[in-house]
C-alpha positions in Angstrom: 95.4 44.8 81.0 95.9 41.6 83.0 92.7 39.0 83.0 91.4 38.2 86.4 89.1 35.7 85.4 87.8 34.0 82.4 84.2 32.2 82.2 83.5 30.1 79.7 80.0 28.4 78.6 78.7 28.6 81.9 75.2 26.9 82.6 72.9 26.7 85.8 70.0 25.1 85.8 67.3 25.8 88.8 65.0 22.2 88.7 64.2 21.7 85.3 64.9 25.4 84.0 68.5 27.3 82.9 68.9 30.4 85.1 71.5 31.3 82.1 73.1 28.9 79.9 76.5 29.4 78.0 77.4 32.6 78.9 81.0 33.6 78.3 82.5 36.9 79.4 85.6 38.3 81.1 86.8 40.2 83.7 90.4 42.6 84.0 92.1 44.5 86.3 90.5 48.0 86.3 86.9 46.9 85.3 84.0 48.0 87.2 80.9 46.1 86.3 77.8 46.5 86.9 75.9 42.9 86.7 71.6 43.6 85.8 69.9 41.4 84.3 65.6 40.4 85.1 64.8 38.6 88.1 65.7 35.3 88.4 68.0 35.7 85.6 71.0 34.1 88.1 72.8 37.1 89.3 73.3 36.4 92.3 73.8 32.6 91.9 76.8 33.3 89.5 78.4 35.9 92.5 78.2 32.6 94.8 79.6 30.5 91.8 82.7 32.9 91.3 83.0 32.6 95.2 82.6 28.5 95.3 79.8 28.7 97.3 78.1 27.1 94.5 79.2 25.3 91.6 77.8 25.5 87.5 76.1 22.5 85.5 78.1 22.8 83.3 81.0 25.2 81.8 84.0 26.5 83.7 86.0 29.4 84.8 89.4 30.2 84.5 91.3 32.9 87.2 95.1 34.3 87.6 97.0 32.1 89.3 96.4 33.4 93.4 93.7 36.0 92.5 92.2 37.1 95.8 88.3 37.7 95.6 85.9 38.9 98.1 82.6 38.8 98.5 79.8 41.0 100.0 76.8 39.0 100.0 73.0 40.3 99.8 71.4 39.5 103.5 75.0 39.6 105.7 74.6 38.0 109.2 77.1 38.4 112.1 78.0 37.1 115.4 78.0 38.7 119.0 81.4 40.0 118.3 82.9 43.4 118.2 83.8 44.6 115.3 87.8 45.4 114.8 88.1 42.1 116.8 85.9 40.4 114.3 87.8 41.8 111.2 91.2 40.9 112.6 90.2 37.3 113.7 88.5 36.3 110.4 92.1 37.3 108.8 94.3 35.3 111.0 93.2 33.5 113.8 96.6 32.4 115.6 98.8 35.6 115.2 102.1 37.5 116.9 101.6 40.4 118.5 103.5 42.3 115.4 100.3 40.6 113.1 98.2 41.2 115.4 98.9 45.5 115.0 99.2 45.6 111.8 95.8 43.6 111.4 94.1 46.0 113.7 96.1 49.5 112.4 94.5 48.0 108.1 90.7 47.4 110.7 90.5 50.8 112.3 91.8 52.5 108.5 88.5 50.9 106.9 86.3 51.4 109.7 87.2 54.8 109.9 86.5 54.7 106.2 83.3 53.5 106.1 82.4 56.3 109.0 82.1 53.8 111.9 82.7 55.9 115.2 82.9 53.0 117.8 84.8 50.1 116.8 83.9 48.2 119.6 79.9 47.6 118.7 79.1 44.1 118.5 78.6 43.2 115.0 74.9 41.5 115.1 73.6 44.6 116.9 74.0 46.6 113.7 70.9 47.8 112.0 70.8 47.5 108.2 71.9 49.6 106.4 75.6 49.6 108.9 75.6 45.8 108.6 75.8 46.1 104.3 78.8 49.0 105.3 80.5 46.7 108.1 79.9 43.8 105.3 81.9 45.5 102.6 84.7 46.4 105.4 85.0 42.8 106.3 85.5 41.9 102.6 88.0 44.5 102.1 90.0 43.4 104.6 90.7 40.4 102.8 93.0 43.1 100.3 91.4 41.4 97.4 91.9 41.8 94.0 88.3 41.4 92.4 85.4 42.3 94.9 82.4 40.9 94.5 78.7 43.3 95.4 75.2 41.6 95.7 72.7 44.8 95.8 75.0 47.3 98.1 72.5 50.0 98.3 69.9 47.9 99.5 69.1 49.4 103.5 71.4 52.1 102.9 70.1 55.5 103.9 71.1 58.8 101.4 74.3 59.0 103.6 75.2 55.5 102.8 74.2 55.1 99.3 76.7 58.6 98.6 79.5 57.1 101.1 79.7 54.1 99.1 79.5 56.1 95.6 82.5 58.2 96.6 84.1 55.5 98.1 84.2 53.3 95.5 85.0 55.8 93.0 88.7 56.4 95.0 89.4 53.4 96.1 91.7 51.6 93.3 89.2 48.5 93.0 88.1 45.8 90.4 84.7 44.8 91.5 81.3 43.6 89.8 78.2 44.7 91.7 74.9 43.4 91.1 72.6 46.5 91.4 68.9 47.8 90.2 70.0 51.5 91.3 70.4 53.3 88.3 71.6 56.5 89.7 74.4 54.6 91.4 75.2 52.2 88.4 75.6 55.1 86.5 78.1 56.2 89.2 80.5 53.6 89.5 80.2 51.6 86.4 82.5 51.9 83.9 81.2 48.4 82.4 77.6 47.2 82.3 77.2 43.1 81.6 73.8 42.1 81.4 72.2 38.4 81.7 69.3 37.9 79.4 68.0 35.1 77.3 67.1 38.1 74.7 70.9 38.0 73.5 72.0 34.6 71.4 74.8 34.3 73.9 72.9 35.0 77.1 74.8 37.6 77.9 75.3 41.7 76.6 78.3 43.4 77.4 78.5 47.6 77.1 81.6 49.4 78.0 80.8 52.5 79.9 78.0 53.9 81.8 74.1 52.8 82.2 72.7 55.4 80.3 75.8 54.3 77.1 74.1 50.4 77.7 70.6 51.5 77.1 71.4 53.4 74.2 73.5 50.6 72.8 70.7 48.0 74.2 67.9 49.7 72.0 70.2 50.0 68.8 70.5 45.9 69.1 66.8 45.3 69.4 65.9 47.8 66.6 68.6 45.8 64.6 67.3 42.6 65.5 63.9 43.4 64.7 65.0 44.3 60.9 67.0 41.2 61.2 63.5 39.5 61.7 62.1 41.6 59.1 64.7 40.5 56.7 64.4 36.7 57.8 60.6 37.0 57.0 60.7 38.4 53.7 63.4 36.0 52.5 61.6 33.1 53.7 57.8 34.4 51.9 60.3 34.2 49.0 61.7 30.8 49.3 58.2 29.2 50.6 56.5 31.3 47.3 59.9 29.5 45.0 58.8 25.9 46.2 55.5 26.0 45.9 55.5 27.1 42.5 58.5 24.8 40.9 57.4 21.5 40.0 58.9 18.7 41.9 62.4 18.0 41.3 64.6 16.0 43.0 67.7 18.0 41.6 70.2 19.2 44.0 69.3 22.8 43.4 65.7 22.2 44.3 67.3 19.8 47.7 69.5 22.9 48.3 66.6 25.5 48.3 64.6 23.2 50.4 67.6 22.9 53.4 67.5 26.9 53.1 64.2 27.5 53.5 64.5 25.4 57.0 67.3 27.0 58.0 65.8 29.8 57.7 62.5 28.9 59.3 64.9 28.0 62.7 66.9 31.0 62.1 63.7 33.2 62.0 61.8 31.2 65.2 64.9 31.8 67.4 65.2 35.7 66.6 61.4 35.7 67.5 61.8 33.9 70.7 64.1 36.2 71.6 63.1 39.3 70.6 59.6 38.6 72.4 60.5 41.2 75.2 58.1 40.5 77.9 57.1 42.9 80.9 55.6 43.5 83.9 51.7 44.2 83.3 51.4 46.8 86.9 48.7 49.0 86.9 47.1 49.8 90.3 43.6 50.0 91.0 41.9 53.2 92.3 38.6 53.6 93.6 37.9 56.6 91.2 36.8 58.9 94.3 36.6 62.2 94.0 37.3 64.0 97.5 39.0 66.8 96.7 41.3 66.2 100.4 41.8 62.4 101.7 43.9 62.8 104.3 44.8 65.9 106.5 47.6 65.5 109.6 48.6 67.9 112.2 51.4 68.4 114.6 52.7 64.8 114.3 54.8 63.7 117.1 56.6 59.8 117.8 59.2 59.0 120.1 61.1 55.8 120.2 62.7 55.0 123.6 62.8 58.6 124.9 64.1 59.3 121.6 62.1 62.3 119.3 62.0 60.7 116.0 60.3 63.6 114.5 57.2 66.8 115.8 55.1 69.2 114.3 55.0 66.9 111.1 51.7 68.5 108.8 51.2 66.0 105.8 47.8 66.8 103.2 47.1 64.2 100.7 44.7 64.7 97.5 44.3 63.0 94.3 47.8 63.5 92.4 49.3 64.0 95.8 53.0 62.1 94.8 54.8 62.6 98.5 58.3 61.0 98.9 59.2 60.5 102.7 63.3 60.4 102.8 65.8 60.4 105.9 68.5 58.9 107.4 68.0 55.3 108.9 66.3 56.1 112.1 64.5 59.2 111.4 60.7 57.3 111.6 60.6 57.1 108.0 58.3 53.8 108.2 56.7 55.2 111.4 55.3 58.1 109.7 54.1 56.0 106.9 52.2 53.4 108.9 51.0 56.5 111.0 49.3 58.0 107.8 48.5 54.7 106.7 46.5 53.9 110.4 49.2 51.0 111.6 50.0 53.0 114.7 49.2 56.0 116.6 51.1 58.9 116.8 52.1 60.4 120.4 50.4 63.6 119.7 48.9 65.3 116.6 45.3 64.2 114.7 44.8 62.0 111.7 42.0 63.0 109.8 40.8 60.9 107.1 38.0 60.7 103.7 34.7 58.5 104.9 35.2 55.1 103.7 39.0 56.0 102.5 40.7 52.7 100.9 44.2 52.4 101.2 47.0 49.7 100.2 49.6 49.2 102.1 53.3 48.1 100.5 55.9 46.4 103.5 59.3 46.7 102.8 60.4 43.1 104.5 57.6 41.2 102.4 56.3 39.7 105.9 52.6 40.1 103.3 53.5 36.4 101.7 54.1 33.4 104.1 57.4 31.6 102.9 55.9 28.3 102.9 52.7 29.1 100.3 53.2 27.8 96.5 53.4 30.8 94.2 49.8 29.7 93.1 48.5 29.9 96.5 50.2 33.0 97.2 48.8 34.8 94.1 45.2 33.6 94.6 44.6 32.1 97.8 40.8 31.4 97.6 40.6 29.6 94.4 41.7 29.1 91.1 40.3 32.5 89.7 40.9 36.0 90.8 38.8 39.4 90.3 40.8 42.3 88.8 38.5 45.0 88.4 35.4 42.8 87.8 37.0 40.7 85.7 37.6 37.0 86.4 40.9 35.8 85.7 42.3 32.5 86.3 45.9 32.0 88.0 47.3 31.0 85.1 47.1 33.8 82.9 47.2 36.1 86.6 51.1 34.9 86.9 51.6 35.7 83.2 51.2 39.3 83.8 54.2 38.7 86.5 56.2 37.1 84.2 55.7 33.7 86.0 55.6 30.7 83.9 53.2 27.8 85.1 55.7 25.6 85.5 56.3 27.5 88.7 53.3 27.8 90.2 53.9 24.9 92.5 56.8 26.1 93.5 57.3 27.6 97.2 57.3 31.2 97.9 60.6 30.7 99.7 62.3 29.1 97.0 61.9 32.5 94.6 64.1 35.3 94.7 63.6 38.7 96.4 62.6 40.6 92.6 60.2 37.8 92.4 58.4 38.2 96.0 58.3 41.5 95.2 56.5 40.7 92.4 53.6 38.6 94.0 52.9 41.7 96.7 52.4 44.0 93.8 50.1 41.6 92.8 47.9 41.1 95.3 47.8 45.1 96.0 46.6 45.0 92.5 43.6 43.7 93.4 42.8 46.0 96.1 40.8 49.3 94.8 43.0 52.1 96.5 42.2 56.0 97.4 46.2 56.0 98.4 49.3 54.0 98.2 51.1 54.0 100.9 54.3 52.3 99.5 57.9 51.5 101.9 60.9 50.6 99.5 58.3 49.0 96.8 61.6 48.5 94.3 64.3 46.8 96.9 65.3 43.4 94.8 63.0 44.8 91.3 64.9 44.6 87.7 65.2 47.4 86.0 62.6 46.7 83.5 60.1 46.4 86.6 61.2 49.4 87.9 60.6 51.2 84.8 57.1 49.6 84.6 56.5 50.6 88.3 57.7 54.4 87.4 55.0 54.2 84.6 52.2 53.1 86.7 52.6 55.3 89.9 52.8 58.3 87.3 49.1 57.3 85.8 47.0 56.5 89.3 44.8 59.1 90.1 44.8 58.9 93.9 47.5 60.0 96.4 51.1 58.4 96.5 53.6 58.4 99.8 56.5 56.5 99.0 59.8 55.9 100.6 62.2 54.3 98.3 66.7 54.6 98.2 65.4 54.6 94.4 67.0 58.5 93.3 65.9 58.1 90.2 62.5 56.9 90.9 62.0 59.5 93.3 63.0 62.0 91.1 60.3 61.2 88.2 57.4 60.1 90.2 57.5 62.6 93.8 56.0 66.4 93.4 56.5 66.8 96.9 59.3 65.4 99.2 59.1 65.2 102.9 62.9 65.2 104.8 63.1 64.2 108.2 66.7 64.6 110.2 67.2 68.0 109.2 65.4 69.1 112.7 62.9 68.0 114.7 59.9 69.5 112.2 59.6 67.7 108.6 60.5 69.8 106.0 58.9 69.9 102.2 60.8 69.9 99.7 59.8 70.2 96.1 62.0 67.5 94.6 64.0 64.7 95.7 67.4 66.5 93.9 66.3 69.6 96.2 66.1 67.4 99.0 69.8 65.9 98.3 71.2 69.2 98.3 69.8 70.1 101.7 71.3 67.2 103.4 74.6 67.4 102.1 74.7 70.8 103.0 73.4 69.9 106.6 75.9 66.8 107.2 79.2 69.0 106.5 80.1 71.4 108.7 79.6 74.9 107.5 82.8 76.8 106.7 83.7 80.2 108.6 82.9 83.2 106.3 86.5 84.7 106.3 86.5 88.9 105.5 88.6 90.0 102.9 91.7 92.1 104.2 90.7 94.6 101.2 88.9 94.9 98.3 90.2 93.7 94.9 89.7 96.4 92.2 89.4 95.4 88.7 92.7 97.4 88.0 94.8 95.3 90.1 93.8 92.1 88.4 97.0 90.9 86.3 96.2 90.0 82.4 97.1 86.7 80.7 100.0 86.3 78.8 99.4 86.0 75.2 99.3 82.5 73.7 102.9 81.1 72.8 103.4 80.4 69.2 103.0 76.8 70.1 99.2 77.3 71.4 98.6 79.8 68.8 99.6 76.7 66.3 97.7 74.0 68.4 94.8 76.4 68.7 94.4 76.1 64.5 95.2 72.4 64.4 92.3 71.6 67.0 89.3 73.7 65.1 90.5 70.9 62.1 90.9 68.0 64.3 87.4 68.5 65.8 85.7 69.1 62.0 87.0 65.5 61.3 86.0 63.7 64.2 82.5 65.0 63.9 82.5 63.7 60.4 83.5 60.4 61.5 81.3 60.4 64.1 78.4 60.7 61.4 79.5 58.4 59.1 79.7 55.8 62.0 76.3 57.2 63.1 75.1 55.7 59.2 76.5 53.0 59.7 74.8 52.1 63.0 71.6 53.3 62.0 71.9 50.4 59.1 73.6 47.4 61.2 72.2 44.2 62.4 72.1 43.4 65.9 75.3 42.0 65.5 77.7 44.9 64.8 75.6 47.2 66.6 77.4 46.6 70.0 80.9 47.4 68.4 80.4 50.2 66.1 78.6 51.9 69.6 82.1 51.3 71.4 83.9 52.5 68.1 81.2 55.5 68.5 81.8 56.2 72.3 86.0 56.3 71.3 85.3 59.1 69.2 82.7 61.0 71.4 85.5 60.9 74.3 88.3 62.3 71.8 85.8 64.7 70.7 84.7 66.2 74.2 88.7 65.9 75.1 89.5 68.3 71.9 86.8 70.7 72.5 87.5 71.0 76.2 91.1 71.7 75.1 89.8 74.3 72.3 87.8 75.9 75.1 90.8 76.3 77.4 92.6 78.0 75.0 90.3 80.4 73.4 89.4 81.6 77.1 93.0 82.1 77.4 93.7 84.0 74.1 90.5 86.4 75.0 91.9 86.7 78.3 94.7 88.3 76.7 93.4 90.6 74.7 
């Protein structure tokens, strides 16, 4: 498999402080990463380095001689220019009229791909979810060889996150995508590379899926920690040997000595590392007990003589967990600041719990002015904030966000989406809530956060509405879901994969119901041949092929259980070999039985 690019020892620092430092990994023709790593980890710094747009500290990288890469970047912004016109001139400025057709034949191909109708819409007047579509056009009509994705699914409606699934999944790409989206990493991926100053080399790298990483992920922590284990009990020993052996200046005794301090290093680095820190999120609720909060009836909004949605009834309660989903432009975040009391609705009545308290989550982060320090911004008043009646100063505040102190003079600006994200949840934290009203609380949020987030929405007491592109999150946390689009009236459904099912149903066109020109009696159905002498042989050799797999498989199972960190990561690839041979062999021993029965 050729190598696209090589990087080697790559550092970054950001002020005083590595973003990652020494990471080495490659990439091939055929691979398709997914990048995760926390916030602020540099994920989106090393896209722009493998682009140019920014350069390393220190380290280099190494690519095929006249590798074409493209880049979609994270916030895309375009000018007042249509779009095939756009495509064609960022290709070739000066061109015959012979370039000039065949640019525009390969522009109208991926347009047409990516489900734009009018080519002709000026590029800055798309909203945002079509400008990441139109972004990954643009970079694809570069005809690159690696493509490069900074959080794709971020904006994108259902329709948008499933186009770009399936699309990617044809297409014959090599691309690394930096993406929190579980569902969809576990989609496209068929390589997972994280950055994390857990691993000694900064970086983990899992072939296959994101579920095949996290399994593989929790069997090097388990082996670390009886690495750490290990280390600790060897060096009791050593520190017990010196204390009781007189003092010698022997070279045994020197020997021991060195040992016992490289040990002592060798132990403080796997506990530096293994000290897996995580968001401390726990909402506060205001521990009423109104039986109903808030009851709304015969909703209505139009937006420029446009029905958004009508008739829309929504009752929340204590343990109420209500996802809102729809297209872009169905009044998603209209309905939710209508619940929440942001704007009035054209006709329909609000009614709402005496006293109700309510937090309120914005999707653009407009909460935190860009020009606060991170300090500021996380406790405006002074140097102390009240959590629940406690007093708790700044300091310690940011710890529970995973900010270190050094950065508390740092602007908001400077900090990266995950990280704003962050310092809202904060502050909301502080709020005592009935109901959360929450609008794409997990755009830019690490994984770990999300899972944390997942954790804490499951255990408030009050009433949820959430919108989020988050399937996954939707999925676990939402006991009712609320589609808009479908028609004019809401809909409930009862779970986001419910939900998913509708809309794909509604967005095809249905297929005529075509009457059979007669009936098929049982009679007329034509047997199976009998299995040749061939399959009859094969059929045999497969029960035994199968038996011995699965006894490799546990042997290499023993082995795992009893690895270090170290080896973990490649007996799990060894592992996921077999389980692939395995599932191939039975699927074949299926086929064939059903065949042989069919026969008989």
């Amino acid at each position: 498999m050729t190598t696209f690019l090589s990087i080697h020892s790559l550092t970054k620092f950001y002020g005083s402080q590595p973003l990652f430092k020494n990471i080495s990994f490659t990439i091939s023709q055929g691979d398709r990463i997914g990048l995760i790593g926390p916030n602020g980890a540099g994920k989106s710094t090393l896209l722009k380095i493998l682009m140019d747009l920014e350069y390393p500290d220190e380290g280099h990288i190494t690519k095929k001689q006249q590798l074409k890469v493209a880049y979609a970047s994270q916030f895309p912004e375009f000018p007042s220019i249509p779009l095939e016109d756009l495509l064609v001139s960022e290709i070739k400025e000066k061109r015959s009229e012979e370039e000039d057709l065949i640019l525009r034949t390969r522009a109208k191909k991926l347009l047409g791909k990516a489900q734009f109708n009018d080519f002709y819409t000026l590029a800055n007047l798309l909203s945002g979810g079509w400008k990441k579509r139109f972004d990954i056009v643009r970079a694809l009509m570069q005809e690159p060889d690696l493509l490069l994705l900074d959080e794709p699914t971020n904006h994108l409606d259902l329709d948008g996150i499933l186009w770009l699934e399936e699309f990617l999944s044809k297409e014959k790409l090599s691309y690394l995508v930096v993406s929190h989206d579980r569902t969809f990493l576990n989609s496209i991926a068929n390589k997972i590379i994280e950055l994390n100053y857990l691993y000694p080399q900064g970086v983990f790298v899992s072939e296959g899926d994101l579920n095949l990483y996290q399994d593989r992920k929790e069997a090097y922590i388990e082996g670390e920690e009886a690495r750490k284990k290990g280390l600790s009990s060897q060096l009791r020993k050593e520190v017990d040997w010196l204390r009781r052996s007189p003092k010698a200046r022997t070279t045994k005794s020197e020997a021991r000595v060195q040992k016992a301090y490289q040990l002592m290093d060798e132990l403080a680095d796997v506990k530096n590392r293994t000290k897996v820190k995580k968001v401390d999120i726990e909402f506060s609720a205001s521990e009423r007990e109104t039986r109903k909060l808030l009851v709304a009836k015969n909703l209505s909004k139009s937006y420029e003589g446009k029905t958004l949605f009508e008739q829309a009834d929504v009752t929340l309660s204590p343990g109420t967990r209500l996802g809102i989903v729809g297209s872009n432009g169905t009044g998603k975040t209209t309905l939710l600041k209508m619940l929440a009391g942001m704007i009035e609705p054209d006709l329909g009545t609000i009614k709402k719990a005496l006293d109700l308290q309510i937090v309120y989550f914005d999707q653009h982060r407009d909460e935190v002015d860009g020009d606060l320090s991170l300090k500021e911004a996380l406790s405006p008043a002074n140097e102390m904030v009240n959590y629940r009646g406690q007093f708790i100063h700044v300091n310690g505040w940011a710890k529970k966000f995973l900010f270190p102190e050094e950065r508390l003079k740092m602007p908001v600006r400077c900090l990266s989406g995950g990280e704003r994200a962050r310092i809202l949840i904060a502050k909301l934290m502080l709020k005592p809530a009935d109901i959360l009203f929450l609008d794409e609380p997990t755009n830019d949020l690490d994984i770990q956060t999300l899972e944390v987030i997942e954790s804490s929405l499951n255990e408030f007491p009050g009433a949820i509405v959430l919108i989020s592109h988050d399937r996954m999150l939707m999925d676990r946390v939402c006991n009712q879901i609320l589609g808009l689009g479908l028609t004019k009236a809401p809909e409930l459904f009862a779970s986001y994969s419910q939900w998913e099912k509708a809309a794909q149903a509604f967005s095809k066109p249905s297929q005529p119901s075509i009457k059979p020109k007669e009936e098929i009696k049982p009679s007329s159905l034509k047997k199976f041949p009998k299995l040749s002498y061939k399959e009859e042989k094969e059929l045999e050799g497969i029960e035994g092929q199968i038996a011995a797999i699965e006894k490799k498989m546990a042997l290499l199972q023993e082995k795992v259980n009893g690895s270090l960190g170290k080896d973990a990561a490649q007996l799990y690839n060894e592992l996921a070999d077999l389980q692939k041979n395995h599932e191939s062999l039975f699927e074949r021993w299926e086929l064939l039985e059903l065949k042989k029965q069919a026969a008989s």
